[in-house]
C-alpha positions, 0 to 999 in steps of 0.5 A, spaced: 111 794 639 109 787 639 116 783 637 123 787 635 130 787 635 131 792 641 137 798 638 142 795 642 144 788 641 143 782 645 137 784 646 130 783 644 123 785 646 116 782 646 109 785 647 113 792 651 109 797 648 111 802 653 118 806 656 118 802 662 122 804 669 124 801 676 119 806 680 113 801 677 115 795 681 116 793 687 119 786 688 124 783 683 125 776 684 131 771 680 133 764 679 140 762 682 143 757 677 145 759 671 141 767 672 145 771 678 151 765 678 155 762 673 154 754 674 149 749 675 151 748 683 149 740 681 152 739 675 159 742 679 157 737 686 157 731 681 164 733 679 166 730 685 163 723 684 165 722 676 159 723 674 158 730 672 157 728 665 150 723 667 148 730 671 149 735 666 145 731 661 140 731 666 140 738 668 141 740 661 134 737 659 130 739 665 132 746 663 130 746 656 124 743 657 125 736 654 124 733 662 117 735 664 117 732 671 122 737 674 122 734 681 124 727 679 128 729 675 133 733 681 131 727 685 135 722 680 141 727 680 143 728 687 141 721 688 148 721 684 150 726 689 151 721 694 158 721 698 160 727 696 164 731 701 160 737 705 168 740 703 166 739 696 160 743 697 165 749 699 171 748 694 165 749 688 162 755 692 170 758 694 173 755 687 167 754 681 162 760 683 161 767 681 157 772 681 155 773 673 157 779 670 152 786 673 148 781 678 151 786 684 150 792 680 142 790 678 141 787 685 144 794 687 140 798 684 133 795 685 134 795 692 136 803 692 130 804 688 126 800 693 124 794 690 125 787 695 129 782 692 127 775 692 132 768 690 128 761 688 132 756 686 132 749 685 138 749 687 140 748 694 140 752 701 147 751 702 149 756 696 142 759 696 143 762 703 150 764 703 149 768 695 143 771 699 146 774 704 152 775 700 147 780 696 142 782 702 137 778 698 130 779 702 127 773 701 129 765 698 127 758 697 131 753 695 132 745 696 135 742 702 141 736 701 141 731 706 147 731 710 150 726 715 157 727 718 159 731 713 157 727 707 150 727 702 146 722 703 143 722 696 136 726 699 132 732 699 130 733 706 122 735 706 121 743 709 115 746 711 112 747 705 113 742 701 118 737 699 121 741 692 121 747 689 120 746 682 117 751 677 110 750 680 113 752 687 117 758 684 110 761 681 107 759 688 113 762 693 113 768 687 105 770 688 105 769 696 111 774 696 107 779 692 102 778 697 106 778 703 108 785 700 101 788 699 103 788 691 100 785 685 104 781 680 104 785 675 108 789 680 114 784 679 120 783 675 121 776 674 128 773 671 130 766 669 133 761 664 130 755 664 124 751 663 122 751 671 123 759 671 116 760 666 111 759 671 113 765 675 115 768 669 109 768 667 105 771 672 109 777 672 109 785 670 116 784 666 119 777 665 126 777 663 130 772 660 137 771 661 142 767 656 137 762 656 133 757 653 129 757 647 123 756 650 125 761 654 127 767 650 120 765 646 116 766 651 119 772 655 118 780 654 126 781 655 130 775 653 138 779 654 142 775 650 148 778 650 152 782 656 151 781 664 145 782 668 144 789 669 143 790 662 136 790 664 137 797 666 137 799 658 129 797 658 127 798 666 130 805 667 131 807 674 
C-alpha cells in the first residue's frame, strides 16, 4: 500500500507494503519531550520564571519547523531559564511529567523481543537520565543545563560531542548506535513529533509519528494520531 487510512482509527500508513514484526529490528529509539513523556520540560521550567508563555512560542515553532535554526533557538529559551531553581526542575519532574499512555508497555515489549532502547532529546539530562533508568533505557543523548549553587545559569554546557543535540545530532548519535550494535538503520524504529525528530526519522526502517506535527505525520510510514504509544504494536506485531 503506498498511502491508507489503517482500519483502526487513528492510524495512518505510508509506503508500508508488508505485515511488519518487532523480530525485524534491532534497536528502536524515541524522542523524549512530547513522544515517551507528556510535557515539553522547557516550556514547564519557564513556568517558574513567568515566562512559559515567550518559551512555548518558541518551542512551538521549532517543532512544526517554522524555526530552522534548532540550536539557537533552545539557546534563546533557556537563556530565559536563568534563575530557575534546581527545586523547580524536581517539582516538574515529581508534579508535571508522566509517561504518556503504553510508553512502558512498548518499551517493555521492545526489550522482551530483544530490541535496545535508545532516548535522544533536545531536552535536558537532568530529566533524560532519570526517564532512562525509570525505563531501563540502553542508551540516550540530550543537552546539559548549567547550574551553579542550585540555580540555571541560562547556558548549556558543552559535552563531548559536541555542544547541542538537535535534529542533526539525533540522526548522528541515531547512525553511531546502529553502528555500535553492528545493525543497519533499515533495522530500527525511529519515533518523534517534531521537526527536529525527521533527520533520524529519515534514516530509519519504519519512522513512527506520534500525535505529532504536520510536517511530521506527512513524511512519516506511521503517523499514531490517536491513543498511546503502544499502538505501534497494531502494525509492528510482536
Amino acid at each position: 500500500m503506498n498511502s491508507s487510512a489503517f482500519p483502526a482509527a487513528g492510524i495512518v500508513l505510508r509506503g508500508i507494503a508488508r505485515p511488519l514484526a518487532l523480530a525485524d529490528y534491532k534497536l528502536i529509539a524515541f524522542d523524549m519531550d512530547s513522544t515517551l513523556i507528556n510535557i515539553e520540560c522547557v516550556d514547564e521550567i519557564a513556568d517558574a520564571a513567568g515566562r512559559k508563555a515567550e518559551v512555548a512560542a518558541i518551542t512551538a515553532a521549532a517543532m512544526h519547523g517554522e524555526i530552522t535554526d534548532y540550536k539557537e533557538s533552545l539557546r534563546q529559551r533557556v537563556a530565559l531559564l536563568n534563575g530557575v531553581t534546581v527545586d523547580h526542575l524536581e517539582h516538574v519532574y515529581r508534579d508535571r511529567l508522566r509517561l504518556n499512555p503504553g510508553a512502558a508497555a512498548l518499551v517493555a515489549t521492545c526489550q522482551k523481543a530483544g530490541l535496545k532502547t535508545l532516548l535522544v532529546s533536545g531536552g535536558f539530562t537532568f530529566f533524560t537520565d532519570r526517564v532512562r533508568d525509570r525505563l531501563k533505557l540502553d542508551f540516550t543523548r540530550s543537552n546539559v543545563l548549567g547550574i551553579e549553587n542550585g540555580v540555571l545559569t541560562g547556558r548549556l554546557v558543552d559535552q563531548p560531542w559536541g555542544d547541542i543535540c538537535d535534529g542533526a545530532e539525533k540522526r548522528r548519535m541515531f547512525l553511531q548506535t546502529c553502528e555500535q550494535l553492528g545493525i543497519t538503520p533499515r533495522q530500527a524504529i525511529a519515533m518523534g513529533d517534531g521537526a527536529n525528530d525527521l533527520p533520524m526519522m529519515g534514516e530509519a526502517g519504519l519512522s513512527v509519528a506520534y500525535h505529532a506535527k504536520p510536517t511530521v505525520r506527512a513524511q512519516a510510514m506511521v503517523a499514531i494520531n490517536e491513543g498511546g504509544l503502544d499502538r505501534l504494536l497494531e502494525i509492528v506485531r510482536p
